[in-house]
C-alpha atoms as one frame of an Amber mdcrd trajectory, in Angstrom:
protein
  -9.909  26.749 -21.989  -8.933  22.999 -21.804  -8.025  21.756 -18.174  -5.309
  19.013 -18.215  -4.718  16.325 -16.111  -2.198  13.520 -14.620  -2.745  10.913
 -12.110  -0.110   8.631 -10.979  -0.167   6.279  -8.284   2.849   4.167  -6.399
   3.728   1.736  -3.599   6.477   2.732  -1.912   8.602   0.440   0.893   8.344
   3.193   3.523   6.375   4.481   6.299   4.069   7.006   6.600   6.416   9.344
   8.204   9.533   9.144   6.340   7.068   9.578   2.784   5.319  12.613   4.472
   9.174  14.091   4.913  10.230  13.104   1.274   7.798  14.200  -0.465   6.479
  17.270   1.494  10.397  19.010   1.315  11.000  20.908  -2.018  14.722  20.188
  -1.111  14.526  16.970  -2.968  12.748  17.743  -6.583  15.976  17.792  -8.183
  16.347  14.463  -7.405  13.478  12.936  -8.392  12.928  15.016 -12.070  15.049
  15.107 -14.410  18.337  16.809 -15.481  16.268  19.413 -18.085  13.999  20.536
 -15.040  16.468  22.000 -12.907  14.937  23.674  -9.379  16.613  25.999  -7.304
  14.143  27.310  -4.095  15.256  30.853  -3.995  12.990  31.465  -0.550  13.474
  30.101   3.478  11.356  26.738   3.571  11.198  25.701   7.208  10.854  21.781
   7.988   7.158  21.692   8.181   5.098  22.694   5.401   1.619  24.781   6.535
  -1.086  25.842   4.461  -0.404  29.321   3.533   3.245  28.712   3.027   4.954
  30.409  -0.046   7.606  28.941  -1.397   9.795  30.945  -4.663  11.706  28.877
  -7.163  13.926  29.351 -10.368  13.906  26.953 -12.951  15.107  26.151 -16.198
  12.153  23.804 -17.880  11.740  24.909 -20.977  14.815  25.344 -23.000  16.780
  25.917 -20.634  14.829  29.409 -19.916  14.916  30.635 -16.477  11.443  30.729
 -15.590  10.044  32.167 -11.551   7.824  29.844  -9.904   5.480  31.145  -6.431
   3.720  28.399  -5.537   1.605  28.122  -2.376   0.330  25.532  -0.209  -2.863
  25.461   0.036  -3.802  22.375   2.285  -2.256  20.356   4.213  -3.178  17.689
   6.393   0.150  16.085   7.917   1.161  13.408   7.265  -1.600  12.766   4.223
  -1.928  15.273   2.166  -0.858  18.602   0.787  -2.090  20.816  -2.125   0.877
  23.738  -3.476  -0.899  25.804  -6.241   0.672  28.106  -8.782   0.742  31.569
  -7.182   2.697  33.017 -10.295   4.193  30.684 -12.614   4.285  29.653 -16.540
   0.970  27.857 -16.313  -2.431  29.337 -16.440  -3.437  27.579 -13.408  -1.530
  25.204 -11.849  -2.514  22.859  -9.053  -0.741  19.623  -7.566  -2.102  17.216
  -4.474   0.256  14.935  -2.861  -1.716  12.258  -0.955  -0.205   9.313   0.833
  -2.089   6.367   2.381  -1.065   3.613   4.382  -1.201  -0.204   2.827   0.361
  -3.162   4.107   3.810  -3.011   2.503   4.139   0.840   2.841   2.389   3.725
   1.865   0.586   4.425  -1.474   1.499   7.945  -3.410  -0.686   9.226  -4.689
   0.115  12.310  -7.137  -3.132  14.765  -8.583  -2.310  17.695 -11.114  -4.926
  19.633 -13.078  -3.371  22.802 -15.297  -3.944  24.767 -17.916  -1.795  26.292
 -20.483  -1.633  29.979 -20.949  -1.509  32.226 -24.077  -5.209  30.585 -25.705
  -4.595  28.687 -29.101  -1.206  29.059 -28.921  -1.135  27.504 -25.525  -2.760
  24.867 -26.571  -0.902  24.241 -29.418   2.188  24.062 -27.420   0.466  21.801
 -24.680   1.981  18.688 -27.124   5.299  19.681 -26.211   5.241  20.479 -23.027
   2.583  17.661 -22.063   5.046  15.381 -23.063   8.064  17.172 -21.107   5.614
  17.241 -18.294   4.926  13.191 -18.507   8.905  12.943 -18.659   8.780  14.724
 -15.237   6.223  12.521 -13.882   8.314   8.904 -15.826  11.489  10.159 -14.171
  10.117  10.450 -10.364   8.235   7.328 -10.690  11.223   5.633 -11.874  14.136
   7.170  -9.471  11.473   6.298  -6.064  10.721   2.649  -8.076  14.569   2.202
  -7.488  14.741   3.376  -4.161  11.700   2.327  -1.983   9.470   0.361  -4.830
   7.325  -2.368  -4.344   5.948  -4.689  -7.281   2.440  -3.565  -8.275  -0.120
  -6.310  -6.842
């Protein structure tokens, strides 16, 4: 089994506090992904995430397909870090860590995913397409918070 990874890093213009309540709401991920990778949250999320939190989605990634997402978080360490993990999902395993780190201008984000595909070979063999949609994800969020809180890259 092959274990995939992304790492993407950012200055943003904004403090600590306002990034920890961006980026640790689900409310906004149809914001900052785009239009093909439609999210609706399908379960109560309260305003402050906790590890052990499940949250349920619906989405339409792949083809337009309806796909169920339970993800869980499983760390979180306000307002730094949080881990939500793939509780049942398309993936084999699924795991994404938000960090966020104060620097003179702002706060860095910091973005961690490891996955792997399901179904074996033909998982794999798949992996080009949906690496690449999955990089799209990752090109459209960098560029929609580059627009509204970026900073130039030292």
């Amino acid at each position: 089994m092959k274990i995939y990874h992304i790492h993407r890093q950012q200055r943003l213009a904004l403090d600590q506090q306002q990034a920890w309540a961006f980026f640790s709401s689900p409310h906004y991920l149809n914001q900052i992904t785009p239009e093909f990778f439609h999210v609706d949250i399908t379960s109560p999320v309260p305003e402050d995430i906790y590890a052990g939190l499940l949250i349920r989605y619906r989405m339409k990634a792949v083809f337009g397909v309806p796909m169920s997402w339970l993800s869980e978080v499983s760390h979180c360490d306000k307002p730094n870090r949080f881990v939500y993990q793939q509780a049942v999902g398309p993936f084999g395993f699924w795991s994404h860590e938000v960090c966020l780190r104060n620097c003179a201008e702002g706060v860095v984000l910091e973005d961690i995913v490891f996955y792997t595909m399901p179904f074996g070979w033909l998982g794999q063999l798949l992996h080009g397409f949906i690496g690449d949609k999955l990089q799209r994800i990752f090109d459209t969020r960098r560029d929609y918070l580059q627009a509204k809180w970026g900073l130039a890259e030292p």
